[in-house]
N, CA, C and O atoms as CSV, one atom per row, in Angstrom:
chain,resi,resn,atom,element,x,y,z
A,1,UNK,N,N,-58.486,43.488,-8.065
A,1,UNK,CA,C,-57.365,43.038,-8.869
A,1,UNK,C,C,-56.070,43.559,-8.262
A,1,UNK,O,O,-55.976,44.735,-7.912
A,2,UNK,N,N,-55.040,42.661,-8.132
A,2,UNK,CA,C,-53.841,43.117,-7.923
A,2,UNK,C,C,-52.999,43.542,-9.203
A,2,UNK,O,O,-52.695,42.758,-10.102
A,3,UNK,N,N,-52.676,44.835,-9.164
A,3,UNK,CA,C,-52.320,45.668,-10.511
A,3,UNK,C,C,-50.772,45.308,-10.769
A,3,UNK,O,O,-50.444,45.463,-11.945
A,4,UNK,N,N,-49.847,44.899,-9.986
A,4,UNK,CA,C,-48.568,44.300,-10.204
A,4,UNK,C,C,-49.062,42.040,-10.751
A,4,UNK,O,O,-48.600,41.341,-11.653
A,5,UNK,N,N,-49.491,41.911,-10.306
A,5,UNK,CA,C,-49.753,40.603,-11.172
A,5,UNK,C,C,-50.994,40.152,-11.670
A,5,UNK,O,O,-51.226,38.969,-11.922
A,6,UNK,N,N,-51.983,41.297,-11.851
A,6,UNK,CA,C,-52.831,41.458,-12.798
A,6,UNK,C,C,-53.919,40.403,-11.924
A,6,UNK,O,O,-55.064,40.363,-12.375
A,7,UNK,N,N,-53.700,39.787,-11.039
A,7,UNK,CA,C,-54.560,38.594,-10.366
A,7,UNK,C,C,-55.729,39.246,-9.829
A,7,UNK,O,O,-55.580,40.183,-9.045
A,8,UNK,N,N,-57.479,38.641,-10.347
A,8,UNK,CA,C,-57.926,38.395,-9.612
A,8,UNK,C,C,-58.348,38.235,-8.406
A,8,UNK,O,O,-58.665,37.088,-8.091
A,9,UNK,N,N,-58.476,39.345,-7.369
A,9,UNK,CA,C,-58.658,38.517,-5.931
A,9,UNK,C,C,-59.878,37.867,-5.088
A,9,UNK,O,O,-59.941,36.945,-4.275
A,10,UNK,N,N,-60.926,38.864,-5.714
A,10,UNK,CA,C,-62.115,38.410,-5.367
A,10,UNK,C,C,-63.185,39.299,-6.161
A,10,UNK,O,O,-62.902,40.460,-6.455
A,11,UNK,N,N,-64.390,38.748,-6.494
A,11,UNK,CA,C,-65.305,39.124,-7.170
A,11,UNK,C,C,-66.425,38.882,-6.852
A,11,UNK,O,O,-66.675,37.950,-6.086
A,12,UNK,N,N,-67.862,40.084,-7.640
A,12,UNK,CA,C,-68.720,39.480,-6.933
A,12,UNK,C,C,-69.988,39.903,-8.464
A,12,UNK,O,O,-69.592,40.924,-9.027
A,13,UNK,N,N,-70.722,39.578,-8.836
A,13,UNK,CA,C,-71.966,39.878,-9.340
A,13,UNK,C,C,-72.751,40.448,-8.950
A,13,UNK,O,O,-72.984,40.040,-7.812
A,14,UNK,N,N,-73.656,41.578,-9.333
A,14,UNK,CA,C,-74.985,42.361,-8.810
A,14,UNK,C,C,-75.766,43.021,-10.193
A,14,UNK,O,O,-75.253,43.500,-11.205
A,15,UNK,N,N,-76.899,42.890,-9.908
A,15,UNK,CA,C,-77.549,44.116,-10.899
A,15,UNK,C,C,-78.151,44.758,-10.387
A,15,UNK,O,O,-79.156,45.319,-10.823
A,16,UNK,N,N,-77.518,44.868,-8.935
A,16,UNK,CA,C,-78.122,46.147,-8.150
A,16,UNK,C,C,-77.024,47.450,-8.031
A,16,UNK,O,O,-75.920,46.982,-8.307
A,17,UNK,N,N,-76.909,48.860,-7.736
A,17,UNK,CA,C,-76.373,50.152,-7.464
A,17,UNK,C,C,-75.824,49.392,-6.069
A,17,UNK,O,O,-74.604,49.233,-6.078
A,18,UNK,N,N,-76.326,49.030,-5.200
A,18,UNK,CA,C,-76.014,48.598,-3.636
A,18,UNK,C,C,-74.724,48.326,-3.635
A,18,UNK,O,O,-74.035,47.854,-4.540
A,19,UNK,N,N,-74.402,48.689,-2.437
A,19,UNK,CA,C,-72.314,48.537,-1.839
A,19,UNK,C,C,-72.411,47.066,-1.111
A,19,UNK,O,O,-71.526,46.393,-0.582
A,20,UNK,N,N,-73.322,46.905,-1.221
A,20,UNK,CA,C,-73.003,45.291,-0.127
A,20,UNK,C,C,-72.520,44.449,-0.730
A,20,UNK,O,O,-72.104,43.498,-0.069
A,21,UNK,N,N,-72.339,44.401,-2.344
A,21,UNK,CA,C,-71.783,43.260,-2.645
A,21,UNK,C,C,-70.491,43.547,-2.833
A,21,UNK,O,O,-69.606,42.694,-2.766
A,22,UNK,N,N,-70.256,45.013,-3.130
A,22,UNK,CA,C,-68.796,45.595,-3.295
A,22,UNK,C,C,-67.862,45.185,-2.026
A,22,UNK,O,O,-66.672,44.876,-2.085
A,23,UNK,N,N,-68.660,45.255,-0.891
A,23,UNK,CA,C,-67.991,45.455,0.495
A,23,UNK,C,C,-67.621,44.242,0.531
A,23,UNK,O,O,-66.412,44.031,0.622
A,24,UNK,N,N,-68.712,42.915,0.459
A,24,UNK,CA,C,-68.284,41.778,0.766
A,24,UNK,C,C,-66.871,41.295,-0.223
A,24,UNK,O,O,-65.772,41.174,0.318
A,25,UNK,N,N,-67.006,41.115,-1.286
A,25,UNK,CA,C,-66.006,41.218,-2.299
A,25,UNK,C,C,-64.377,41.796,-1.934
A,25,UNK,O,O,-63.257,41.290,-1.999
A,26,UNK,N,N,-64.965,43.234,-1.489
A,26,UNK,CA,C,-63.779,43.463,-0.564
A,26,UNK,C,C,-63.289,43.134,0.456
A,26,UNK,O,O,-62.090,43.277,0.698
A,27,UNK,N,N,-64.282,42.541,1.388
A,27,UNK,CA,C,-63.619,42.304,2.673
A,27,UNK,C,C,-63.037,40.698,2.473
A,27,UNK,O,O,-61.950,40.540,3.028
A,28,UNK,N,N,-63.392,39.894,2.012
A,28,UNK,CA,C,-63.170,38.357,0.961
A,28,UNK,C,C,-61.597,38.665,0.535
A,28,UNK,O,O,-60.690,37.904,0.873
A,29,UNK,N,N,-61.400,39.735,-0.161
A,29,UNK,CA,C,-60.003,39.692,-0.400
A,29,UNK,C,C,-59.062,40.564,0.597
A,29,UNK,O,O,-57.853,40.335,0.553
A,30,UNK,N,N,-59.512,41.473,1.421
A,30,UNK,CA,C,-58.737,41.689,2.577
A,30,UNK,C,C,-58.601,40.413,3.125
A,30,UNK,O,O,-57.641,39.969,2.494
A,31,UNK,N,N,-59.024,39.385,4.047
A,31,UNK,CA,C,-59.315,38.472,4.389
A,31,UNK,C,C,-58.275,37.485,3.996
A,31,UNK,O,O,-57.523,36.988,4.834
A,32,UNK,N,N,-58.216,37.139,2.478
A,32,UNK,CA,C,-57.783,35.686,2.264
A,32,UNK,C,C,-56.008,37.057,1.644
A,32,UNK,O,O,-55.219,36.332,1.039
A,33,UNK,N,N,-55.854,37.469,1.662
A,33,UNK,CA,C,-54.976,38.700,0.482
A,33,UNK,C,C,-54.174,39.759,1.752
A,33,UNK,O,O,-53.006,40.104,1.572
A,34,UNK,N,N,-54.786,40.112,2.754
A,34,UNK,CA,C,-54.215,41.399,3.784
A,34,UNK,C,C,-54.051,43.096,3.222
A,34,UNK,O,O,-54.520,43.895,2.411
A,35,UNK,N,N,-53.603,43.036,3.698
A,35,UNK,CA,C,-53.964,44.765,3.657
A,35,UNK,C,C,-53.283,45.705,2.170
A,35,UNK,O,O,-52.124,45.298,2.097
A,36,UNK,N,N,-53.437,46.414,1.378
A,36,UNK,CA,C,-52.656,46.945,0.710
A,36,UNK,C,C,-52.123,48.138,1.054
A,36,UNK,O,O,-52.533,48.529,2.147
A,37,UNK,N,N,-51.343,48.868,0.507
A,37,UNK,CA,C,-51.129,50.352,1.402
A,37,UNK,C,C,-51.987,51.279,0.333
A,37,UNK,O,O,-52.141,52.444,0.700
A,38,UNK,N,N,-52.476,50.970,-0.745
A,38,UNK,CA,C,-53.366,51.889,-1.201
A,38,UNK,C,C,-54.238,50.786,-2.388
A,38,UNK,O,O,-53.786,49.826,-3.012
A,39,UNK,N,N,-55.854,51.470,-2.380
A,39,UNK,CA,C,-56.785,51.006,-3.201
A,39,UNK,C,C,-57.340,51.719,-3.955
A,39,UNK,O,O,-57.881,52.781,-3.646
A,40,UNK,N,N,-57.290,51.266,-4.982
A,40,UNK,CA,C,-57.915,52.292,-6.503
A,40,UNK,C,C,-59.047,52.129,-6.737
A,40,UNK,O,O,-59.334,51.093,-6.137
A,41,UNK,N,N,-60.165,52.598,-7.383
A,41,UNK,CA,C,-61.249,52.514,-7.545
A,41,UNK,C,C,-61.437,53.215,-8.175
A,41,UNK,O,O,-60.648,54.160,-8.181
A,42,UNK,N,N,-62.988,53.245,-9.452
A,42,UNK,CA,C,-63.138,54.235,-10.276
A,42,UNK,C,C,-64.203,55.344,-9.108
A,42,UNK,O,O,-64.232,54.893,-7.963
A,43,UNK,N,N,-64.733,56.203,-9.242
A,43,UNK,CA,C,-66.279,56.908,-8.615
A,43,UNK,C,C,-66.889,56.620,-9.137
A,43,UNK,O,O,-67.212,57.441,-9.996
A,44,UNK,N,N,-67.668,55.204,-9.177
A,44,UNK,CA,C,-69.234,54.395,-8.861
A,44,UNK,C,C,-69.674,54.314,-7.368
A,44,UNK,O,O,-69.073,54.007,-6.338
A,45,UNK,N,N,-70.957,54.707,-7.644
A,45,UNK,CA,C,-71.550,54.799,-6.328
A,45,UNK,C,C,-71.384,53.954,-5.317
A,45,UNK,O,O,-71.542,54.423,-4.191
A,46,UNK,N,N,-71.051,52.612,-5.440
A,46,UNK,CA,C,-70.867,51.371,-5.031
A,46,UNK,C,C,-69.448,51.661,-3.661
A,46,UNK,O,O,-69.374,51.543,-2.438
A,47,UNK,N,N,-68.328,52.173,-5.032
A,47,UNK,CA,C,-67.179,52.681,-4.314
A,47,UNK,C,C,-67.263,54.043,-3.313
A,47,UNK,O,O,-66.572,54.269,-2.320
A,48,UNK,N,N,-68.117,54.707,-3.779
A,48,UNK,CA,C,-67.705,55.973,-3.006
A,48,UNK,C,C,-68.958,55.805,-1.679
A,48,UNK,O,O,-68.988,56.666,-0.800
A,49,UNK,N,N,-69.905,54.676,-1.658
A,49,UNK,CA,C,-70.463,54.722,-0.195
A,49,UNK,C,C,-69.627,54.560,0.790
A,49,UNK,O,O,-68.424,54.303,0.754
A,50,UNK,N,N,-70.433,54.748,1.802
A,50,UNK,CA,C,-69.749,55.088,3.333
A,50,UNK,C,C,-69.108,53.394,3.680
A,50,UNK,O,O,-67.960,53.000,3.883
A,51,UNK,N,N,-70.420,52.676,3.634
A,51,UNK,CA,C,-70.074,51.116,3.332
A,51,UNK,C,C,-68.744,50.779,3.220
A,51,UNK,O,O,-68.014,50.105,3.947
A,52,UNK,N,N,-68.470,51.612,1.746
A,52,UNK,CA,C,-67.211,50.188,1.089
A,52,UNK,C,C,-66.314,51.092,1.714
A,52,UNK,O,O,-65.672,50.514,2.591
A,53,UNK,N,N,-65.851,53.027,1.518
A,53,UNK,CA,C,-65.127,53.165,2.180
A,53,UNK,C,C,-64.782,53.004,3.517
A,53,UNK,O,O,-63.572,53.159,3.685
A,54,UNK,N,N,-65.278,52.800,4.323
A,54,UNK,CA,C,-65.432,52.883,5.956
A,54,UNK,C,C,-64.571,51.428,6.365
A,54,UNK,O,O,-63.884,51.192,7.359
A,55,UNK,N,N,-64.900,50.572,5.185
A,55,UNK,CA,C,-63.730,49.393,5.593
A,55,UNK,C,C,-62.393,49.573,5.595
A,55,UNK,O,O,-61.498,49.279,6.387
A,56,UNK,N,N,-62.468,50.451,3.901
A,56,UNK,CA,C,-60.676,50.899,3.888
A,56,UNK,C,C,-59.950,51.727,4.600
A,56,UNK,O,O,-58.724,51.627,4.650
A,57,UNK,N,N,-60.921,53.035,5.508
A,57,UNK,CA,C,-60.809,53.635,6.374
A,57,UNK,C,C,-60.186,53.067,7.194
A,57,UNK,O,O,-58.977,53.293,7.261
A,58,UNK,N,N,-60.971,51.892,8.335
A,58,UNK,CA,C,-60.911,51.553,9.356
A,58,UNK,C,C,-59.724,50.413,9.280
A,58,UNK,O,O,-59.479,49.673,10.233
A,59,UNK,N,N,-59.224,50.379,8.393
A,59,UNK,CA,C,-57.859,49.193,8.110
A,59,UNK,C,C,-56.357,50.148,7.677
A,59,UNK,O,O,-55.377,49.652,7.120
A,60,UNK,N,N,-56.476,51.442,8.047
A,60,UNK,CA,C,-55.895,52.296,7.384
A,60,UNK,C,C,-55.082,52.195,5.848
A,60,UNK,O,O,-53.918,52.428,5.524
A,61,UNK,N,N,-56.123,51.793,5.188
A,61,UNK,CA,C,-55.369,51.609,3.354
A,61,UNK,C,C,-55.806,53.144,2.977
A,61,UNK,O,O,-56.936,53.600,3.156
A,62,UNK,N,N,-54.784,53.792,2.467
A,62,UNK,CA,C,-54.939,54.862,1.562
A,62,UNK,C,C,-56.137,54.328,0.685
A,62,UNK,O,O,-56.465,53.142,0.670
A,63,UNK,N,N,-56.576,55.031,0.170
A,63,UNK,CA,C,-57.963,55.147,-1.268
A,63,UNK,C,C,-57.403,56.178,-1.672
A,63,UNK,O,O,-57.051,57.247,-1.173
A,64,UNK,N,N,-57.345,55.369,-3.342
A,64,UNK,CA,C,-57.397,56.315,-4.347
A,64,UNK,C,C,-58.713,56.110,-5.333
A,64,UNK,O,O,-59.406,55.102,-5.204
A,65,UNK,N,N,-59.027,57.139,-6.343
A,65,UNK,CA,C,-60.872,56.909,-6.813
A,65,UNK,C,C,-59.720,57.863,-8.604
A,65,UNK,O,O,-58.852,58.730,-8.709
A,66,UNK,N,N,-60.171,57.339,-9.165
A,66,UNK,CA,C,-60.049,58.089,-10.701
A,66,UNK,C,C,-60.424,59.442,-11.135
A,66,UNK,O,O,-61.225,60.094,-10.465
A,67,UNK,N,N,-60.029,59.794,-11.949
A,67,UNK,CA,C,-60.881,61.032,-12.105
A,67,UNK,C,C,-61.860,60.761,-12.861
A,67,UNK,O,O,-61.701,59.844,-13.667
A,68,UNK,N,N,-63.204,61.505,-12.818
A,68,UNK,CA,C,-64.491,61.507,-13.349
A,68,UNK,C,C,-63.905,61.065,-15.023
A,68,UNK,O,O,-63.009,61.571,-15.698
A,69,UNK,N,N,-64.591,60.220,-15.237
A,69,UNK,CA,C,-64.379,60.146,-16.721
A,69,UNK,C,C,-62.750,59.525,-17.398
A,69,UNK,O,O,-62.458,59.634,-18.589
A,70,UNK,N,N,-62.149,59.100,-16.704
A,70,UNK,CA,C,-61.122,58.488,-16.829
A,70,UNK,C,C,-60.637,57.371,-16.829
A,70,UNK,O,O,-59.785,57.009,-16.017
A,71,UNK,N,N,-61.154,56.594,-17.826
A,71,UNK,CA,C,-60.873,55.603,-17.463
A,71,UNK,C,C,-59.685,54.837,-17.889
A,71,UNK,O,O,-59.869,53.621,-17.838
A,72,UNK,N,N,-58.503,55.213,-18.299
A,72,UNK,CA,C,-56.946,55.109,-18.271
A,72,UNK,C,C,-56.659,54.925,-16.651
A,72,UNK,O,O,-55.702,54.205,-16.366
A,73,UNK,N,N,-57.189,55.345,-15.889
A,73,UNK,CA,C,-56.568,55.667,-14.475
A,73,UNK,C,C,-56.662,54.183,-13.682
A,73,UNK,O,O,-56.083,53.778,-12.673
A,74,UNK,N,N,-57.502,53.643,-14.446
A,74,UNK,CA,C,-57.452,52.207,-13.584
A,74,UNK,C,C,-57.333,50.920,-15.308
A,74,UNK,O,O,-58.139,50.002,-15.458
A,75,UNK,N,N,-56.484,51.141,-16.067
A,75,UNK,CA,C,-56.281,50.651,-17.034
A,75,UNK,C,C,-56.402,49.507,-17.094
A,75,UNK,O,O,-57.083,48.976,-17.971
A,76,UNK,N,N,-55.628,48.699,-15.968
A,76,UNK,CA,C,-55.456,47.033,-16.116
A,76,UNK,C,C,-57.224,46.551,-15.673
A,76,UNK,O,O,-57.668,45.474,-16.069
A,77,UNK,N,N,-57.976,47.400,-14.923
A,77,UNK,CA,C,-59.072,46.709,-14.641
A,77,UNK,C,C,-59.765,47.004,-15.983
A,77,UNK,O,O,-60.306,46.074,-16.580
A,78,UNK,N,N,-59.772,47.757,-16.288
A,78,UNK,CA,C,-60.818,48.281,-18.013
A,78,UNK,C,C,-60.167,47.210,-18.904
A,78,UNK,O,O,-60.775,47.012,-19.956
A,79,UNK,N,N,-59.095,46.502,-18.710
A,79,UNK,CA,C,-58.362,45.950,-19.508
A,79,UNK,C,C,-59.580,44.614,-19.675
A,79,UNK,O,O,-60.363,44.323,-20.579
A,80,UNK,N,N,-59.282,44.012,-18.331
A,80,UNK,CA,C,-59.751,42.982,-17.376
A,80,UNK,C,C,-61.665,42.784,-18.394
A,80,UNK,O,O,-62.280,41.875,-18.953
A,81,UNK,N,N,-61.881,44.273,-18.095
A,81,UNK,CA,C,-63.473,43.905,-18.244
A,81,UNK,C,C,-63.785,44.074,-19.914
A,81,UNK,O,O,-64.784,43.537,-20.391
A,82,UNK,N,N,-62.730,44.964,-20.868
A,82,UNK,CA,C,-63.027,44.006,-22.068
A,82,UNK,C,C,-62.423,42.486,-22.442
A,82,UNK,O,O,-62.518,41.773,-23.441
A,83,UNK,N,N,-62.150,42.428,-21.911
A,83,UNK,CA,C,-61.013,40.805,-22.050
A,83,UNK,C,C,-62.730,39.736,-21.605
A,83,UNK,O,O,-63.283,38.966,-22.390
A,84,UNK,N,N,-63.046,39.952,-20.621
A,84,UNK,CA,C,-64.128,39.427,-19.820
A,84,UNK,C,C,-65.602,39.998,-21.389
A,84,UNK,O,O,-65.623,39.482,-22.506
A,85,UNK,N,N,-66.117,40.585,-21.131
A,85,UNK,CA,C,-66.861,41.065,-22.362
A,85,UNK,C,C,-66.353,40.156,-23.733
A,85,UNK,O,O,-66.766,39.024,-23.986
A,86,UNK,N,N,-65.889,40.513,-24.116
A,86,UNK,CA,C,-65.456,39.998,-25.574
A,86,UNK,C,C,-64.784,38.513,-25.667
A,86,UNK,O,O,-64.641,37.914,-26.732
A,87,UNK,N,N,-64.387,38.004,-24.375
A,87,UNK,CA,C,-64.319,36.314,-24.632
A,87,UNK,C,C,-65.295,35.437,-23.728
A,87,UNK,O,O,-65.415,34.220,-23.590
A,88,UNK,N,N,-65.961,36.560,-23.152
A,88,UNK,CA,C,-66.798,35.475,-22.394
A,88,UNK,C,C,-68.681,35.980,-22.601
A,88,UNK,O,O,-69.477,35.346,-23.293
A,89,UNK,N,N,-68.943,36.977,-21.969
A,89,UNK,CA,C,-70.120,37.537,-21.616
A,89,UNK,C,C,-70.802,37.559,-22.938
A,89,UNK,O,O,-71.930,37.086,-23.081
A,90,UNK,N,N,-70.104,38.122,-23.935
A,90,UNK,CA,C,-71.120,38.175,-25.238
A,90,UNK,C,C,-70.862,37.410,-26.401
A,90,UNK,O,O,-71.178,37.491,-27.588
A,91,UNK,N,N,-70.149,36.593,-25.655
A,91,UNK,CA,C,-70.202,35.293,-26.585
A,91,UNK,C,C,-71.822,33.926,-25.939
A,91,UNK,O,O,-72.181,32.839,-26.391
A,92,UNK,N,N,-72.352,34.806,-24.722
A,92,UNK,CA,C,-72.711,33.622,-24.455
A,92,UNK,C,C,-74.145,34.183,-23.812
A,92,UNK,O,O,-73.994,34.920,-22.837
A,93,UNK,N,N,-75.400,33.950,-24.196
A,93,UNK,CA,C,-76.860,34.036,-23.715
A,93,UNK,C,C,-77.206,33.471,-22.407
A,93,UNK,O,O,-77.607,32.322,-22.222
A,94,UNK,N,N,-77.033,34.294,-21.593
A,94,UNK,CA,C,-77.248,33.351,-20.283
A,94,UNK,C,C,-78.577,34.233,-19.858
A,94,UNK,O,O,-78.997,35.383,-19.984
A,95,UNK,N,N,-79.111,32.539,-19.073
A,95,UNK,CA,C,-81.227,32.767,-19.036
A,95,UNK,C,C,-81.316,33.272,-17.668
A,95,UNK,O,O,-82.478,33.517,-17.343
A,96,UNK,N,N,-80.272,33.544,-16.598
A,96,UNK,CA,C,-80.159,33.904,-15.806
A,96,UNK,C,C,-79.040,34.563,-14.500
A,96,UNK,O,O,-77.891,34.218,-14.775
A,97,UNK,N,N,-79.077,35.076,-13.697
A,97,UNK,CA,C,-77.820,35.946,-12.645
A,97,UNK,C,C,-77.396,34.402,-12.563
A,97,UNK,O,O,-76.176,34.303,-12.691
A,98,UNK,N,N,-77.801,33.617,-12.452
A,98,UNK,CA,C,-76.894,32.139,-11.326
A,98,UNK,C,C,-76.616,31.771,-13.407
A,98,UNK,O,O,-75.828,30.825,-13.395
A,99,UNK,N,N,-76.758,31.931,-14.115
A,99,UNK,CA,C,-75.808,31.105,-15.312
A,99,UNK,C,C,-74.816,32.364,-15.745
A,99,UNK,O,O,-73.741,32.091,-16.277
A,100,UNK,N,N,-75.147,33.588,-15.537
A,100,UNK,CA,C,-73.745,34.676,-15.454
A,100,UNK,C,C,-72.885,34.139,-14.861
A,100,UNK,O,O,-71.822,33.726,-15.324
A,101,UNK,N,N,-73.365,34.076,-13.471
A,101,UNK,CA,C,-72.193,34.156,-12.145
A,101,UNK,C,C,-71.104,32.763,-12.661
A,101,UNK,O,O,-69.900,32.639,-12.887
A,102,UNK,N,N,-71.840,32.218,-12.674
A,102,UNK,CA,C,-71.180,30.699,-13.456
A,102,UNK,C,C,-70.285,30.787,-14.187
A,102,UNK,O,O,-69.118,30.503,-13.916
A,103,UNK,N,N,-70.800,31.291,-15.469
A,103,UNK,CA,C,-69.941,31.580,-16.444
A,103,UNK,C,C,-68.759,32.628,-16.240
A,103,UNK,O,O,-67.632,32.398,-16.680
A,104,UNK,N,N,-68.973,33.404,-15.777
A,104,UNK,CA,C,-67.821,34.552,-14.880
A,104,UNK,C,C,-66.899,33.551,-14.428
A,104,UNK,O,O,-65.755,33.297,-14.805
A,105,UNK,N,N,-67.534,33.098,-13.654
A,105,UNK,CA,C,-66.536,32.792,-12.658
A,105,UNK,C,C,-65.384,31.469,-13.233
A,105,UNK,O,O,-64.284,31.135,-12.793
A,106,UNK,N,N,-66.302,30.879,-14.529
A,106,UNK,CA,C,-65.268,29.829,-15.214
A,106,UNK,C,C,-64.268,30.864,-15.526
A,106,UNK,O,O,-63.126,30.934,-15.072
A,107,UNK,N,N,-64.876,31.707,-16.410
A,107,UNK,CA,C,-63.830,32.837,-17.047
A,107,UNK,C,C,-62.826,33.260,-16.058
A,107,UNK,O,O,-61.694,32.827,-16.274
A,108,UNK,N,N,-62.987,34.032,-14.987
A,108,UNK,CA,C,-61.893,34.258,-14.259
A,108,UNK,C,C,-61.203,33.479,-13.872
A,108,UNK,O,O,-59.983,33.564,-14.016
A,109,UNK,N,N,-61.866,32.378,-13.197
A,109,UNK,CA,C,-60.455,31.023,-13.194
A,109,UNK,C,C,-59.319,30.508,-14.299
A,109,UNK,O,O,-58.176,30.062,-14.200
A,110,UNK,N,N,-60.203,30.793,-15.381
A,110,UNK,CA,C,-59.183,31.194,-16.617
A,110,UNK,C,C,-58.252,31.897,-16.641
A,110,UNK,O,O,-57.069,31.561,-16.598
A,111,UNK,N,N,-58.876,33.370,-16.742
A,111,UNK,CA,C,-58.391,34.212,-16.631
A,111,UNK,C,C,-57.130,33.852,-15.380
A,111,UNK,O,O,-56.072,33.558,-15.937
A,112,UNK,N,N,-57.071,33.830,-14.407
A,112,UNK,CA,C,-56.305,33.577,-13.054
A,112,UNK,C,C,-55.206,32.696,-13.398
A,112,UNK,O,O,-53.989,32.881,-13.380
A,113,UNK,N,N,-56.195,31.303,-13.838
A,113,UNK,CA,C,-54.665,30.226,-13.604
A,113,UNK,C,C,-54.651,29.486,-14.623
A,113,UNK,O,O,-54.065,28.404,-14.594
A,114,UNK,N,N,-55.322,29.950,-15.763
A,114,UNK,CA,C,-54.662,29.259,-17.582
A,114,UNK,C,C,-54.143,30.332,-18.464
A,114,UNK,O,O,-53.464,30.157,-19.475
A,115,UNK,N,N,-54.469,31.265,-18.056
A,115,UNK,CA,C,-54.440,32.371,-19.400
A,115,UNK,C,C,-52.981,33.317,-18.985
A,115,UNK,O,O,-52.930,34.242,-18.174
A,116,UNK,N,N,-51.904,32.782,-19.778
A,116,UNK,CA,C,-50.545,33.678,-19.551
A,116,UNK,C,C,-50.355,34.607,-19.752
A,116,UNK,O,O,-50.866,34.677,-20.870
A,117,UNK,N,N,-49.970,35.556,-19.556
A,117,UNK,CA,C,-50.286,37.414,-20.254
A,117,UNK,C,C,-48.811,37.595,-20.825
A,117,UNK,O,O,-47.790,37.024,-20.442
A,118,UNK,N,N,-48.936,38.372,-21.664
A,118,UNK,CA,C,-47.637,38.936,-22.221
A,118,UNK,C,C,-46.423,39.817,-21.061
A,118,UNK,O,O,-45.239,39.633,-20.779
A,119,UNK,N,N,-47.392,40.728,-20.670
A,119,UNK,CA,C,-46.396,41.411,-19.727
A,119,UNK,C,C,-46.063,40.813,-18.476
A,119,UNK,O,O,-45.454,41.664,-17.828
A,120,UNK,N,N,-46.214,39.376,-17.601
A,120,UNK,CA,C,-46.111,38.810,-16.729
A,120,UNK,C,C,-45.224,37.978,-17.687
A,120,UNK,O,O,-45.585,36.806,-17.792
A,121,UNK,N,N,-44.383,38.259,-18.245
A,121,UNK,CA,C,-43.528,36.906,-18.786
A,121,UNK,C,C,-44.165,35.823,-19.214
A,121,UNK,O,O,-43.762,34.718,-18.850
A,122,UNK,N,N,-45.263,35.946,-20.055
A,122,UNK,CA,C,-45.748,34.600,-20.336
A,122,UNK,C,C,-46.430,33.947,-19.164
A,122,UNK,O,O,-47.027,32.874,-19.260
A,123,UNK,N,N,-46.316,34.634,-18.069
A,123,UNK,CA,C,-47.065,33.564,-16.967
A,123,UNK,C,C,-48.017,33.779,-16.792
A,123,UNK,O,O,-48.459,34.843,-17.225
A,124,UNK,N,N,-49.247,32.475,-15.723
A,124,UNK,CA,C,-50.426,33.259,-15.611
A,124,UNK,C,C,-50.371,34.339,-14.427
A,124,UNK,O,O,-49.311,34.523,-13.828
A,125,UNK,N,N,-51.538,35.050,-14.100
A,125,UNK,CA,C,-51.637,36.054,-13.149
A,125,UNK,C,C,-51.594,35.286,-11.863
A,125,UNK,O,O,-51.432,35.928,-10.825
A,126,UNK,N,N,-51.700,34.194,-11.823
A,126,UNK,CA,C,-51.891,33.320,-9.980
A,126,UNK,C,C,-50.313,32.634,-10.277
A,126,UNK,O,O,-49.637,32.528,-9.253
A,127,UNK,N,N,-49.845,32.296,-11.192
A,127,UNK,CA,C,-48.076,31.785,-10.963
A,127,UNK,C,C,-47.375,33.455,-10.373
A,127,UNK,O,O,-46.754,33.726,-9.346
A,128,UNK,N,N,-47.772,34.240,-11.426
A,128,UNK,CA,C,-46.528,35.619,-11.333
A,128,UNK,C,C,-46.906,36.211,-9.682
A,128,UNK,O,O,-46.183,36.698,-8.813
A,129,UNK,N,N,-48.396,35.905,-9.734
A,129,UNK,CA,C,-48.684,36.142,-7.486
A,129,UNK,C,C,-48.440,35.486,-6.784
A,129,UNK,O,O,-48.698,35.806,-5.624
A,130,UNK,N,N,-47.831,34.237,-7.033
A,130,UNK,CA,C,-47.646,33.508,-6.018
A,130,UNK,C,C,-45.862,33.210,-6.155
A,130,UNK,O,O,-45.159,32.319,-5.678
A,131,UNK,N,N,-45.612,34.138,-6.840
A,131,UNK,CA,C,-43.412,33.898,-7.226
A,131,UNK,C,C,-43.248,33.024,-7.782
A,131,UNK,O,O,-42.041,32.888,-7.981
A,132,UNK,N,N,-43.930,32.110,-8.282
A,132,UNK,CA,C,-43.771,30.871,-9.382
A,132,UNK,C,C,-43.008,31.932,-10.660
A,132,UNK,O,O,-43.424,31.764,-11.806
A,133,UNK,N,N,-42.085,32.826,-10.463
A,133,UNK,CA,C,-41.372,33.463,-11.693
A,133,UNK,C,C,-40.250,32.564,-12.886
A,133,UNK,O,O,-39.459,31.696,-12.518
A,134,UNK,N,N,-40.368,32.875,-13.875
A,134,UNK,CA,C,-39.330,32.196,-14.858
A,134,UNK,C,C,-37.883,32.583,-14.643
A,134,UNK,O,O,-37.597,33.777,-14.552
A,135,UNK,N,N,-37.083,31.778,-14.568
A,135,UNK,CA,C,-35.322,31.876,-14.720
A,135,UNK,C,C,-35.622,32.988,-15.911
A,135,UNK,O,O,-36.547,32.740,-16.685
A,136,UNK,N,N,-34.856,34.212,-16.073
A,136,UNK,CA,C,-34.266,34.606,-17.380
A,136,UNK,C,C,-34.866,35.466,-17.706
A,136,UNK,O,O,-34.615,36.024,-18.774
């Protein structure tokens, strides 16, 4: 997530502990997005392998990781995943990972480029990232 326009950049599904899907996810939005000068993350195992860091390493992005038990420290994403939870995930019985991923992924396109947020001026998170800003 980009924490100045709340956007979406890339995502991925697992119900595995494994960094490979973290990494790909990440490298997907390095890729289409470029470099940031620093990346936040909570300490899940996912984040703190050699894997996912060794990319941010080798691209020189600062990493930053939360403190144990904190989860204020990455607010807009905790934001993100009850927003996701409570209008999408448990509203809805899905019989399988490929009818999650699905459904996620309607949701975040939502989320991205219908759903206007209050603190972006009313805009969505893919207008306020891409400078589509309001006069006024």
């Amino acid at each position: 997530m980009d924490w100045y326009a709340r956007r979406v950049l890339s995502w991925r599904l697992s119900n595995t502990l494994d960094s490979s899907f973290c990494v790909d996810a990440l490298e997907e939005a390095l890729d289409k997005f470029g470099k940031p000068e620093i990346f936040n993350t909570d300490q899940g195992a996912q984040f703190t392998a050699d894997a996912f860091t060794k990319v941010l390493r080798d691209r020189n992005i600062a990493i930053s990781m939360d403190g144990k038990g904190r989860y204020l420290d990455n607010v807009f994403v905790e934001r993100l995943w009850r927003s996701l939870k409570y209008e999408e995930v448990y509203l809805h019985a899905y019989d399988s990972v490929t009818e999650a991923r699905a459904g996620i992924g309607r949701y975040l396109h939502f989320y991205n480029e219908l759903r206007p947020h209050q603190t972006l001026g009313y805009q969505t998170p893919d207008a306020f990232f891409r400078g589509a800003r309001k006069a006024g």
